[in-house]
C-alpha atoms as one frame of an Amber mdcrd trajectory, in Angstrom:
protein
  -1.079  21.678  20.331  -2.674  22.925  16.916  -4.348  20.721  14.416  -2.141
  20.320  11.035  -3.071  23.070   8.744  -3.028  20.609   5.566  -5.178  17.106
   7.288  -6.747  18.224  10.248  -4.899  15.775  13.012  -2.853  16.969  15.651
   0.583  18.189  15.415   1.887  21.389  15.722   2.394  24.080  13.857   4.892
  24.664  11.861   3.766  21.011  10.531   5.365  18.100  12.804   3.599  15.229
  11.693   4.063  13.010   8.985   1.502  13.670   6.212   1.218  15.168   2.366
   1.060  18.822   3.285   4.061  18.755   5.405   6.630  17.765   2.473   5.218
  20.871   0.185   3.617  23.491   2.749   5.829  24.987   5.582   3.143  27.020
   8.344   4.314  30.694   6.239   3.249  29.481   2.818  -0.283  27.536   4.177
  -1.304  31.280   5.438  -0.748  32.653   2.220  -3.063  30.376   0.814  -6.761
  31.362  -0.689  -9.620  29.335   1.169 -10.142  27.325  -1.892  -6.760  26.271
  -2.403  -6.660  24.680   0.940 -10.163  22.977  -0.084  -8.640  21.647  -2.672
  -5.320  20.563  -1.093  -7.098  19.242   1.589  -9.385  16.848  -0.937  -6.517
  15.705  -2.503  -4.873  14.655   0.695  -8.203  12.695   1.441  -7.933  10.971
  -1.796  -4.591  10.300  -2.080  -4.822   8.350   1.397  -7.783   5.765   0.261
  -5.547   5.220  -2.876  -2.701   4.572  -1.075  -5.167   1.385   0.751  -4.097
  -2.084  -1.022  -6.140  -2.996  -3.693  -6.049  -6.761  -5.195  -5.017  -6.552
  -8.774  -5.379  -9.164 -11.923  -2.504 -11.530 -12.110  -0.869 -10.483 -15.399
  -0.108  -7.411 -13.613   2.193  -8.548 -11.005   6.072  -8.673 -10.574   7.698
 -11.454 -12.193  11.426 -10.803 -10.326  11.060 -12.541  -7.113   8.944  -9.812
  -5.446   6.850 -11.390  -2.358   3.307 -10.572  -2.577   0.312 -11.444  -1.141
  -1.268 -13.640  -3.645  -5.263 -14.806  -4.154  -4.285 -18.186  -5.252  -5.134
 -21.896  -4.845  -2.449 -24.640  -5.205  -2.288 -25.913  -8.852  -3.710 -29.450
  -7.305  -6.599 -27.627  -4.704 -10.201 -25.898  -5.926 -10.760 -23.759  -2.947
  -8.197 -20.326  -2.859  -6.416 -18.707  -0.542  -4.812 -15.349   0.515  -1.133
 -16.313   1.253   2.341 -14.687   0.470   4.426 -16.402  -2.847   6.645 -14.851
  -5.411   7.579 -15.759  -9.060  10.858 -17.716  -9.864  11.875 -17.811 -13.093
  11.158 -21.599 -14.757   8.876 -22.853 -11.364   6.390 -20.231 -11.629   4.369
 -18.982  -8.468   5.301 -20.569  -5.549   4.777 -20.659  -2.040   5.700 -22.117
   1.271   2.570 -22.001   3.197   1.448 -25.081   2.073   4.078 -27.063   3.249
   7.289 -25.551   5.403  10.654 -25.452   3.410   8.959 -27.536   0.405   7.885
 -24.973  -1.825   4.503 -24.962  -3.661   3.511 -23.950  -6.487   0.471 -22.066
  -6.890  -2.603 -20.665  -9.514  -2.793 -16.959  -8.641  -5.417 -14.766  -9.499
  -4.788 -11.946  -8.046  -2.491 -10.065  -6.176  -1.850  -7.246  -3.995   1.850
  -5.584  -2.275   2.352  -6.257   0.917   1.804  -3.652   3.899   4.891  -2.519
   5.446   6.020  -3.570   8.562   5.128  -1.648  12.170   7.298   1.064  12.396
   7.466  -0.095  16.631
């Protein structure tokens, strides 16, 4: 077992991991790479994986088509907010269900953020 020529972590070579490098570089073409090159590569792997993290973003930015997000929002009658999963509908605004099961809520967002995948097991 060989660490991945492009990140580092295990796998094999030729590249049987899931990672940036192994959708562009096949194990002949990362030897014929120069030393900086793979520097480089190998920074923009590290970067591309802390911008891949979720990051909360302003409102105004968000998906008006039904989307569910995780949303930083209050309910338009509370003070305190929240971090709880609503969606935009067309004519009732942000709403949610946390609130109250199968009685949707609606909701004063100020931020929002996608939401992770689900476990692949």
């Amino acid at each position: 077992m060989n660490a991945c020529n492009g990140c580092g972590s295990g796998g094999t070579t030729p590249h049987t991991h899931d990672c940036l490098f192994g959708h562009f570089l096949d194990y002949q073409n990362w030897r014929e790479l120069s030393w900086a090159t793979k520097q480089l590569l190998r920074v923009a792997y590290e970067h591309a994986a802390r911008d891949a993290t979720p990051k909360w973003r302003p409102i105004d930015s968000a998906p008006m088509d039904g989307t569910p997000l995780m949303l930083f929002a209050r309910h338009v009658d509370a003070e305190a907010p929240i971090r709880v999963v609503g969606w935009y509908i067309d004519g009732e605004g942000w709403i949610d269900s946390a609130f109250r099961p199968n009685r949707p809520q609606r909701l004063a967002p100020s931020h929002w953020m996608p939401l992770l995948e689900f476990p692949k097991s």
